[in-house]
FIKOLZA-1660 file (N, C-alpha, C; in steps of 0.1 Angstrom, whole numbers, plus 5000, padded with zeros to 4 digits):
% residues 194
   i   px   py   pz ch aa at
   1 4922 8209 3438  A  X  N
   1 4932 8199 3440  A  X CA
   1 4946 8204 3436  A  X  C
   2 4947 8214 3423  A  X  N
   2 4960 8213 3422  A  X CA
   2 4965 8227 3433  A  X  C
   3 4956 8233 3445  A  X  N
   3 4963 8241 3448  A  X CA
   3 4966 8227 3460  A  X  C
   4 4962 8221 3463  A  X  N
   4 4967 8211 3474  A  X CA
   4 4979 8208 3473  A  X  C
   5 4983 8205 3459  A  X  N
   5 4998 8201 3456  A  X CA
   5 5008 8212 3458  A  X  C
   6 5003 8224 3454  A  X  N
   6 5010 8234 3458  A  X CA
   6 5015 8236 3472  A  X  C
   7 5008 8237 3479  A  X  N
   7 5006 8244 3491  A  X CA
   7 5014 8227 3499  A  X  C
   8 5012 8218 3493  A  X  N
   8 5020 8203 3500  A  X CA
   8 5039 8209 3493  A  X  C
   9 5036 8212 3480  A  X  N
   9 5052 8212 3476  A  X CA
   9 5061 8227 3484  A  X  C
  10 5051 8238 3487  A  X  N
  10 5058 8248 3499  A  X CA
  10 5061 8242 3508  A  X  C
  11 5053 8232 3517  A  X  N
  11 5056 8229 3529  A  X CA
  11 5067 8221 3528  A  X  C
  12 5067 8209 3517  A  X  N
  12 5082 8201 3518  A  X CA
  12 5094 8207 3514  A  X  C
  13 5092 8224 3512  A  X  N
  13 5103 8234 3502  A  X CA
  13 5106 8239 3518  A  X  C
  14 5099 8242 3525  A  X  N
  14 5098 8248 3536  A  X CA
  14 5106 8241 3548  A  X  C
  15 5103 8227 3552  A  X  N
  15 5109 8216 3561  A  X CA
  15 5122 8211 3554  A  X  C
  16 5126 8215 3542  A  X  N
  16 5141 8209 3539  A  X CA
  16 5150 8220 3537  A  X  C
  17 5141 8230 3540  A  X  N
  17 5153 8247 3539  A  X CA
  17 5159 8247 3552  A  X  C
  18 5170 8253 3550  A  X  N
  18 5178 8256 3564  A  X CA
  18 5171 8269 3570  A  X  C
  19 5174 8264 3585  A  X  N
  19 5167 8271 3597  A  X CA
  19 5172 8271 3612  A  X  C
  20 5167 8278 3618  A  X  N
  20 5167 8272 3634  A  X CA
  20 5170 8256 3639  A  X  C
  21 5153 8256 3629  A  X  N
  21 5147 8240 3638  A  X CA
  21 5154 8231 3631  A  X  C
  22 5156 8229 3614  A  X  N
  22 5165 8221 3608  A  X CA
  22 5181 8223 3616  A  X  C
  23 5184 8229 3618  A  X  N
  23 5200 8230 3624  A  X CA
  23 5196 8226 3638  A  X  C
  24 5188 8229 3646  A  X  N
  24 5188 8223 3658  A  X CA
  24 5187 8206 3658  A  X  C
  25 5179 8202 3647  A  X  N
  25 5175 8186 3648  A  X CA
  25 5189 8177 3641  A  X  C
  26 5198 8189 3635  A  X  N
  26 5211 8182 3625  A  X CA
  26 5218 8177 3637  A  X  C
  27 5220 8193 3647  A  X  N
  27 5234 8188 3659  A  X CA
  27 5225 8182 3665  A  X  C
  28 5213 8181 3671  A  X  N
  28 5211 8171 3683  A  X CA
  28 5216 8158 3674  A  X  C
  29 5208 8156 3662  A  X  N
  29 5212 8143 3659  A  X CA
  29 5226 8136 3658  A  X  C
  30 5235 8146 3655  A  X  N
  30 5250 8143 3656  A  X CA
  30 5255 8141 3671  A  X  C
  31 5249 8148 3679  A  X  N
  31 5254 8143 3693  A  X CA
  31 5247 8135 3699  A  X  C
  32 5234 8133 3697  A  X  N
  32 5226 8122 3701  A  X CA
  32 5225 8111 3691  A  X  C
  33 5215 8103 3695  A  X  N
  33 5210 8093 3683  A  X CA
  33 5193 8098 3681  A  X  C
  34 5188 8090 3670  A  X  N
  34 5174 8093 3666  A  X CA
  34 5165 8099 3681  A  X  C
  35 5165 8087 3688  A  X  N
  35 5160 8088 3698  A  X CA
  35 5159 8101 3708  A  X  C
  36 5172 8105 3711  A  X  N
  36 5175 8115 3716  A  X CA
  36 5171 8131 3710  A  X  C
  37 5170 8128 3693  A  X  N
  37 5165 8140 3688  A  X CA
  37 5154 8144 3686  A  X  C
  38 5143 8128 3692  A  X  N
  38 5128 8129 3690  A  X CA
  38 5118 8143 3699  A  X  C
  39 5128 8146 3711  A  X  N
  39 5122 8157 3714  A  X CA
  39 5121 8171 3711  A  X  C
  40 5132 8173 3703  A  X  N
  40 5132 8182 3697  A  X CA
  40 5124 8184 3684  A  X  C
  41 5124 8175 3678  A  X  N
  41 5118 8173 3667  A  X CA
  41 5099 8175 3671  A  X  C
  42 5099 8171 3679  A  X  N
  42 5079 8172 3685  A  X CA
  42 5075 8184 3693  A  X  C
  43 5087 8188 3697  A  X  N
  43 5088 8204 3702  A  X CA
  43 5089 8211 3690  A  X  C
  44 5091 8210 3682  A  X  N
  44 5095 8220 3669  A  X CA
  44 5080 8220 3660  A  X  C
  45 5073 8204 3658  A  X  N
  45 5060 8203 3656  A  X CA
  45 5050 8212 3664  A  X  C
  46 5052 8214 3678  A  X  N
  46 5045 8218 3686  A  X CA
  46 5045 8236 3682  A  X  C
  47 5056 8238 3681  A  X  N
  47 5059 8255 3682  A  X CA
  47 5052 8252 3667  A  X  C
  48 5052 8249 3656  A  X  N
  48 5046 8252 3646  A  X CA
  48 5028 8252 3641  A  X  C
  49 5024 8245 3651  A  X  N
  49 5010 8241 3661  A  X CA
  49 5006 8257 3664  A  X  C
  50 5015 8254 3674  A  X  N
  50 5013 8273 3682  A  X CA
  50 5013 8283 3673  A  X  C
  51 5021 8286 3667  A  X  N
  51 5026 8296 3653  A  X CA
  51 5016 8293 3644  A  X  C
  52 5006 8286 3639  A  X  N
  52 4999 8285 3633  A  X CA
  52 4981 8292 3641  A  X  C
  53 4983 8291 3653  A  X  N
  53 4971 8292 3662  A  X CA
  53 4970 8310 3659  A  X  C
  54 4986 8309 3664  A  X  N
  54 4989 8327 3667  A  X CA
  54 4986 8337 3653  A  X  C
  55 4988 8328 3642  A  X  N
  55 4989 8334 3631  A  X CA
  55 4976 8334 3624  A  X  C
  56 4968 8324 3626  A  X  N
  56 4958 8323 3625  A  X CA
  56 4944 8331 3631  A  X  C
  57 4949 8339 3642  A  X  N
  57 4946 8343 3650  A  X CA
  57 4948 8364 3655  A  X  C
  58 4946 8366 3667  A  X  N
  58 4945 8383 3667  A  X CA
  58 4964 8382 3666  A  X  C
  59 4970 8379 3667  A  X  N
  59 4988 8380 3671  A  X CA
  59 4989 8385 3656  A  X  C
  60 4989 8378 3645  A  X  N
  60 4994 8382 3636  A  X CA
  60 4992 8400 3634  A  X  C
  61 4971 8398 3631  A  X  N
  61 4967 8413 3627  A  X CA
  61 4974 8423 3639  A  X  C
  62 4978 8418 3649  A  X  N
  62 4986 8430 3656  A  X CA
  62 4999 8435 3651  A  X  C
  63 5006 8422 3652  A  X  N
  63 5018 8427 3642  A  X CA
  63 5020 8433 3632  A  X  C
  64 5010 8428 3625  A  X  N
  64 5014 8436 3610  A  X CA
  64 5009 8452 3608  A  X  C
  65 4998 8452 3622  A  X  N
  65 4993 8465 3625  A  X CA
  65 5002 8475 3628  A  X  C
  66 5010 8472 3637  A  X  N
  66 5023 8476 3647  A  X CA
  66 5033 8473 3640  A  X  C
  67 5041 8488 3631  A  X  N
  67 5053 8482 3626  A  X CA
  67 5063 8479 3637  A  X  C
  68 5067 8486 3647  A  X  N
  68 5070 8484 3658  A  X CA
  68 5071 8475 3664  A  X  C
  69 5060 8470 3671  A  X  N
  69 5057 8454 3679  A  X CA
  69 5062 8443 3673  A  X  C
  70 5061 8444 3658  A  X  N
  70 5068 8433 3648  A  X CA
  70 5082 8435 3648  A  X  C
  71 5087 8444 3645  A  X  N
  71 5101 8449 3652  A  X CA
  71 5107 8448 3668  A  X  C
  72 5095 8445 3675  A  X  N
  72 5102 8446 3691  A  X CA
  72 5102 8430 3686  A  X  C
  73 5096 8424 3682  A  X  N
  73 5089 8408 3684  A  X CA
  73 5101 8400 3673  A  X  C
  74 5104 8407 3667  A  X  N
  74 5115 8403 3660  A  X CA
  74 5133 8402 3668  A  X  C
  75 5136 8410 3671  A  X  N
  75 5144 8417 3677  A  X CA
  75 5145 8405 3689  A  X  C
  76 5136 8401 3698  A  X  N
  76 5131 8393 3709  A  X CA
  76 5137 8377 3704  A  X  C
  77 5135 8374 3694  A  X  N
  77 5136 8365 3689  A  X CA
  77 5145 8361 3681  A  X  C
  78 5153 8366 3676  A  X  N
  78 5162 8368 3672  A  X CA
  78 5180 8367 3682  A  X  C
  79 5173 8377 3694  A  X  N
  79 5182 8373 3706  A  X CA
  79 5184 8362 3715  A  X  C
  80 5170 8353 3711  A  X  N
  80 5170 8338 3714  A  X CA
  80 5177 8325 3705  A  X  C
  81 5174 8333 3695  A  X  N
  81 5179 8322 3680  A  X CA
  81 5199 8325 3684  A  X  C
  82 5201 8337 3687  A  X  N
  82 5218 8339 3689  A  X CA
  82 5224 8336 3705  A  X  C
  83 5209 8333 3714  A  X  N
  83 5215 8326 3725  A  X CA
  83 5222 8314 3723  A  X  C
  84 5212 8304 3716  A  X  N
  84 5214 8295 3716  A  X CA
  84 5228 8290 3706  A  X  C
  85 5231 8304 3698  A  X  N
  85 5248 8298 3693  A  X CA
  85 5257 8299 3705  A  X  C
  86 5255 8311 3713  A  X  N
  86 5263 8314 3720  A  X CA
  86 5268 8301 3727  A  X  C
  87 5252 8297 3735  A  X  N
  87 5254 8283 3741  A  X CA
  87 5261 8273 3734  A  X  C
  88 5254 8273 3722  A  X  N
  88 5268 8258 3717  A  X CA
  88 5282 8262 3715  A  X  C
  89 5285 8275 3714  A  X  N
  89 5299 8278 3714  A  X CA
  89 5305 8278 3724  A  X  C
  90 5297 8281 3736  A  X  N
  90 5305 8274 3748  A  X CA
  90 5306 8263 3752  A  X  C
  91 5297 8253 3748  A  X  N
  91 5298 8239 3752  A  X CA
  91 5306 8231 3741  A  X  C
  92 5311 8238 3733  A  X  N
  92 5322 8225 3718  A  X CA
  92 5331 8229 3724  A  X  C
  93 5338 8243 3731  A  X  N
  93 5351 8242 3740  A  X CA
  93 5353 8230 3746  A  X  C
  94 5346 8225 3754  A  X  N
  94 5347 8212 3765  A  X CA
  94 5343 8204 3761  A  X  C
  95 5342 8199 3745  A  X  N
  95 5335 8190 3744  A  X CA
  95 5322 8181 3745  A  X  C
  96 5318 8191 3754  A  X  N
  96 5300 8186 3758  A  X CA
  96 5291 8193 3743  A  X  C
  97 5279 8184 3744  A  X  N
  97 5271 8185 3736  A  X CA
  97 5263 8196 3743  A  X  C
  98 5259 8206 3726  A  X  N
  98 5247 8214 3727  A  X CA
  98 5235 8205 3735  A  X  C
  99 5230 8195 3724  A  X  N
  99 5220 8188 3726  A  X CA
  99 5217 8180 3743  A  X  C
 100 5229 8177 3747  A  X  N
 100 5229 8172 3760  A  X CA
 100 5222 8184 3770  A  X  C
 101 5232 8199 3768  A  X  N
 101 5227 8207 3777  A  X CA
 101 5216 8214 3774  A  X  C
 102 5211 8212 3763  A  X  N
 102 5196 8223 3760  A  X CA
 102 5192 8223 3746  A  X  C
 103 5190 8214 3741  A  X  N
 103 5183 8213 3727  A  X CA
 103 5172 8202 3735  A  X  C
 104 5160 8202 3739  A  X  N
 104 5148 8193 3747  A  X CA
 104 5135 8198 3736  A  X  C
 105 5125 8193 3742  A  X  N
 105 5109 8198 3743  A  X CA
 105 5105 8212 3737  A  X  C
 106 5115 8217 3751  A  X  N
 106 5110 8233 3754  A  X CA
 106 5115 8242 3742  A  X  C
 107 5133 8237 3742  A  X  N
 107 5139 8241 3733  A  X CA
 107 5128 8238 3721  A  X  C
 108 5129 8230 3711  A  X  N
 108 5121 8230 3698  A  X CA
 108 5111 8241 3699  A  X  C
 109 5097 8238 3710  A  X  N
 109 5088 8245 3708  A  X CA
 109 5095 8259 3704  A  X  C
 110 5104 8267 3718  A  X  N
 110 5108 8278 3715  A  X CA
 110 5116 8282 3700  A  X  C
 111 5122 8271 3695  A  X  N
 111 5125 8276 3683  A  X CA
 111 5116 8277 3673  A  X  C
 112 5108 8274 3670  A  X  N
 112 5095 8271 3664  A  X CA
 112 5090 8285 3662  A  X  C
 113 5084 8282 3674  A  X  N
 113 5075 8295 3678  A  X CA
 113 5081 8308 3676  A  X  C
 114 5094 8308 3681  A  X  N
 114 5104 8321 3683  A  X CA
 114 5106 8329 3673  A  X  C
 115 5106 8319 3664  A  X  N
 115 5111 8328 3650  A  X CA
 115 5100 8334 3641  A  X  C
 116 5102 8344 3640  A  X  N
 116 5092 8355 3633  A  X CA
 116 5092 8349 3619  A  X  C
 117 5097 8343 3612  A  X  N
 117 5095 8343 3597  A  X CA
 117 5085 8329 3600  A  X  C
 118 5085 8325 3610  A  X  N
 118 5074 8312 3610  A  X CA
 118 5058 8317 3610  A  X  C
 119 5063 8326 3621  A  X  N
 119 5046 8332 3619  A  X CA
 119 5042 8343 3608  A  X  C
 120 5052 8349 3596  A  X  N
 120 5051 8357 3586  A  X CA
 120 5046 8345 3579  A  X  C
 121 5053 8332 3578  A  X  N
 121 5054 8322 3568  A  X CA
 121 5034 8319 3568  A  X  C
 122 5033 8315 3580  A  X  N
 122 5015 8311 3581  A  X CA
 122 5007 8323 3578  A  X  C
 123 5010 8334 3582  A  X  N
 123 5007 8344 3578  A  X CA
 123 5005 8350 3567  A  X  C
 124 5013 8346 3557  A  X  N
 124 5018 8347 3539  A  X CA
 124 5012 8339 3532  A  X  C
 125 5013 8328 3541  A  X  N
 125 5013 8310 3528  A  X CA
 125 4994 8312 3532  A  X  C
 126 4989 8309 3546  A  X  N
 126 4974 8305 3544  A  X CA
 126 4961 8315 3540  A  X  C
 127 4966 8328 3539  A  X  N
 127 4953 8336 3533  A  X CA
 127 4954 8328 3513  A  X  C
 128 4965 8325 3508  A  X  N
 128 4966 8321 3499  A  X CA
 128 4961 8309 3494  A  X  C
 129 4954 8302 3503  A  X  N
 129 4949 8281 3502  A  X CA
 129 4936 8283 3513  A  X  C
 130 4934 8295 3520  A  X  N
 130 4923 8290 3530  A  X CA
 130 4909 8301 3525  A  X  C
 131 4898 8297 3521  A  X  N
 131 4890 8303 3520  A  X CA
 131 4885 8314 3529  A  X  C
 132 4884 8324 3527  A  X  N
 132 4875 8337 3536  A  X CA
 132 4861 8330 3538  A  X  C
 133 4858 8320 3540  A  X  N
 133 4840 8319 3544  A  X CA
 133 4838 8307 3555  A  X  C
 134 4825 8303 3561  A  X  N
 134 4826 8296 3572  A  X CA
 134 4836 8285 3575  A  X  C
 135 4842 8280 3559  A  X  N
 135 4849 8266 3563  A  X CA
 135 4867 8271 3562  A  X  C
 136 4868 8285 3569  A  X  N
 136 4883 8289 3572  A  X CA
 136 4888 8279 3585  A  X  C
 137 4880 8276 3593  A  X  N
 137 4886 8272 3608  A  X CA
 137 4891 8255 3606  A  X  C
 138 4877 8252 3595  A  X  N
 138 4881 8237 3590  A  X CA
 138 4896 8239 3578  A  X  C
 139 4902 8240 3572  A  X  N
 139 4907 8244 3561  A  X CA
 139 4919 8250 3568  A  X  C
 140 4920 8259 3579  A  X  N
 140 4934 8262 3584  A  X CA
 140 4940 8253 3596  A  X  C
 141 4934 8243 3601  A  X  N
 141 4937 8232 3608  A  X CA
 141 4940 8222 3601  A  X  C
 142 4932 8216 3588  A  X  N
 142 4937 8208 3580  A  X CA
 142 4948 8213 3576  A  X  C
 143 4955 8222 3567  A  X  N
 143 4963 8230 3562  A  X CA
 143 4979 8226 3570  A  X  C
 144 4972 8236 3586  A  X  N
 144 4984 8232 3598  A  X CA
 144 4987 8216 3596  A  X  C
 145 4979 8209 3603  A  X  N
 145 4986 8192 3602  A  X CA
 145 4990 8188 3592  A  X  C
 146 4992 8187 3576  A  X  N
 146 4998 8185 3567  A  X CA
 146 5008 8192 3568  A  X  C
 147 5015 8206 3570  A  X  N
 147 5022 8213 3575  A  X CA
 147 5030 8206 3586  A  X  C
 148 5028 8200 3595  A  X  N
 148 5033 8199 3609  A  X CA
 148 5037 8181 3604  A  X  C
 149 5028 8173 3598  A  X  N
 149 5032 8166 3593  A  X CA
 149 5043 8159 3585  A  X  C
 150 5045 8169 3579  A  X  N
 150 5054 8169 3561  A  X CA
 150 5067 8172 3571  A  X  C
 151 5067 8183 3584  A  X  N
 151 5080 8189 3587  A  X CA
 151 5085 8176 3597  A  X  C
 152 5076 8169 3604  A  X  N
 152 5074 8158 3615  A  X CA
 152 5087 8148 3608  A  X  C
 153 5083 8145 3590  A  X  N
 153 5084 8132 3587  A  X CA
 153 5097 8134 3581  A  X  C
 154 5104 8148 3576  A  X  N
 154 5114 8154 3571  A  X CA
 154 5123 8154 3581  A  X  C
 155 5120 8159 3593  A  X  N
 155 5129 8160 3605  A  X CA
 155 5135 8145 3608  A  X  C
 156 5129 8136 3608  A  X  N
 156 5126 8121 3615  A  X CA
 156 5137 8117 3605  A  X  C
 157 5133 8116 3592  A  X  N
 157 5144 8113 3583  A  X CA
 157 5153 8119 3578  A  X  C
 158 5155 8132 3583  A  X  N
 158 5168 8137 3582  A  X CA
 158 5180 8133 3596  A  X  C
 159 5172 8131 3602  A  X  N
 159 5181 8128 3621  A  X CA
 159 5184 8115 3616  A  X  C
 160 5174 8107 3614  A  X  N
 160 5179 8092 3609  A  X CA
 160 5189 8090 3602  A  X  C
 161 5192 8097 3588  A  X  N
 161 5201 8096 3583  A  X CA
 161 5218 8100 3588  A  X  C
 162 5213 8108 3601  A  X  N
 162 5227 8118 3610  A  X CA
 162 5228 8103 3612  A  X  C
 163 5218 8097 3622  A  X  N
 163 5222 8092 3631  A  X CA
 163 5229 8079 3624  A  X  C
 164 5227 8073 3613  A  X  N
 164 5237 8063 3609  A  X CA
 164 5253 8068 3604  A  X  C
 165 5251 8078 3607  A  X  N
 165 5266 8084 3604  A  X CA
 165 5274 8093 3611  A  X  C
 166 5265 8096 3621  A  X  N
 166 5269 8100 3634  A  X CA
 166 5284 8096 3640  A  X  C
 167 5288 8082 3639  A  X  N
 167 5298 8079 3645  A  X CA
 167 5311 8083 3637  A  X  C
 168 5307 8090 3626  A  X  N
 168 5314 8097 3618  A  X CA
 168 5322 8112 3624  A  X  C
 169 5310 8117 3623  A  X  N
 169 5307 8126 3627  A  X CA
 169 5313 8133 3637  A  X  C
 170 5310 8124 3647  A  X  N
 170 5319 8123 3663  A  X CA
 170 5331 8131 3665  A  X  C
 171 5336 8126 3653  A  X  N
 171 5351 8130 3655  A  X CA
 171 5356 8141 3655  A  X  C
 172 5349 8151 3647  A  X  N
 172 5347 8162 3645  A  X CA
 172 5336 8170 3655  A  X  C
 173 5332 8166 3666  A  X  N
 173 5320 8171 3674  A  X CA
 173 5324 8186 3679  A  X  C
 174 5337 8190 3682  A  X  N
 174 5343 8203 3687  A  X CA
 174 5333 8215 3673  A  X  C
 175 5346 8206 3661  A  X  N
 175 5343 8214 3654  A  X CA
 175 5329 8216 3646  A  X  C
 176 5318 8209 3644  A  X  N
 176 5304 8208 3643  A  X CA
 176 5299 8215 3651  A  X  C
 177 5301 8214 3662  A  X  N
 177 5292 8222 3675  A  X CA
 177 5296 8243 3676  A  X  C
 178 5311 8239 3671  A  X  N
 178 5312 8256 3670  A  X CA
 178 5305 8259 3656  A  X  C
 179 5309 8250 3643  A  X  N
 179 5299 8256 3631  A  X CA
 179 5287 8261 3637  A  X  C
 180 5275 8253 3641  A  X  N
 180 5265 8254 3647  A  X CA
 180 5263 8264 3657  A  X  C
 181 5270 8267 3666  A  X  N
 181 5267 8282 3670  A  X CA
 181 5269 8296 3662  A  X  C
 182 5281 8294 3656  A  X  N
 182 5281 8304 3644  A  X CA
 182 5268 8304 3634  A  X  C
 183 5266 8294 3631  A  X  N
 183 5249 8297 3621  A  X CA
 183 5244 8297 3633  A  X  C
 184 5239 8296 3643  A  X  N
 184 5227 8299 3653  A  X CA
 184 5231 8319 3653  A  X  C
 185 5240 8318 3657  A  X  N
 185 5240 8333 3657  A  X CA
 185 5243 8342 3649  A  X  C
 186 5248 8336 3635  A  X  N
 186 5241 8346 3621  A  X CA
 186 5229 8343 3622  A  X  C
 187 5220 8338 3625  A  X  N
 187 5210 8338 3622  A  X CA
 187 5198 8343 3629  A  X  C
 188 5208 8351 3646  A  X  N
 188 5200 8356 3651  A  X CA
 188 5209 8374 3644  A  X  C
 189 5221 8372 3640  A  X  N
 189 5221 8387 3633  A  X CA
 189 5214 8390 3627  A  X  C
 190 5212 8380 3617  A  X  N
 190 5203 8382 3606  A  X CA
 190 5189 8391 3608  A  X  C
 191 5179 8389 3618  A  X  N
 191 5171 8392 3621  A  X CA
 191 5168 8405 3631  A  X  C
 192 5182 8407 3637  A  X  N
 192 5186 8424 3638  A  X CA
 192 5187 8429 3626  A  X  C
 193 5197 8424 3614  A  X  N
 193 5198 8430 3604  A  X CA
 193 5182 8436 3597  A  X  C
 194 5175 8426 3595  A  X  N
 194 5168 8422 3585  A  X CA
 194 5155 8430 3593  A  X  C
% end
């Protein structure tokens, strides 16, 4: 029981740290309302679904087999995490919303998914809380949904909170939307760096 608590207090350490998917769900929410950031938000649950399958699964032991492949696979992803600054740095010029033109579904999953410290993270966090013996497949599925859960209900009420202040916010949308590509694309340097 008390590793449950543990392994619950990583995951809510985990969904309130800044990231990809947390900075993706701040600006949609600033340029959208709740509603509008619900897809991203269930796409971001989704890619964490998948990253958990993958990690769970032969993807990880390849990677970590292949310093390399973890390096090409990093590198890959990383160029996606700095697309997407790019993109909002060109759309706060004109005023148009990131979130309007490509923060969706697809987007979340792919941030999710994309990012390599998500699948180190499952990869790290669940040999740690899941037993090596028959009941690993029960035990890393439960694991995941409390996981996907905790990040579900953090996301949901962090956008909520944008969105009552959103009209705040507004005003400053140029300059929000360029912040936000600048951290999208430190953070795809980062991962060349790193």
């Amino acid at each position: 029981m008390e590793s449950q608590w543990v392994f619950l207090a990583v995951c809510l350490a985990s969904a309130l740290s800044p990231g990809p998917g947390g900075l993706a769900v701040v600006s949609s929410s600033i340029n959208q309302s709740l509603r509008g950031t619900l897809p991203v938000i269930f796409g971001i649950a989704t890619g964490l679904m998948l990253a958990s399958v993958l990690a769970n699964t032969w993807l990880l032991a390849v990677i970590h087999s292949s310093e390399q492949a973890f390096q090409i696979m990093t590198w890959l992803c990383s160029a996606y995490i700095a697309y997407l600054g790019c993109k909002a740095l060109y759309y706060a010029n004109s005023e148009m919303t990131i979130a309007a033109q490509g923060y969706s579904f697809k987007n979340g999953v792919l941030i999710s998914l994309l990012n390599p410290k998500t699948l180190v993270f499952f990869g790290a966090l669940f040999p740690m809380f899941v037993p090596s013996n028959e009941y690993f497949v029960t035990y890393a599925i439960l694991l995941t949904i409390e996981l996907v859960a905790i990040t579900l209900i953090i996301h949901v009420l962090i956008s909520s909170a944008i969105d009552k202040v959103s009209h705040l916010l507004k005003h400053h949308i140029v300059l929000i939307n360029r912040i936000t590509g600048l951290l999208f694309i430190g953070l795809g340097i980062a991962g060349f760096i790193t």
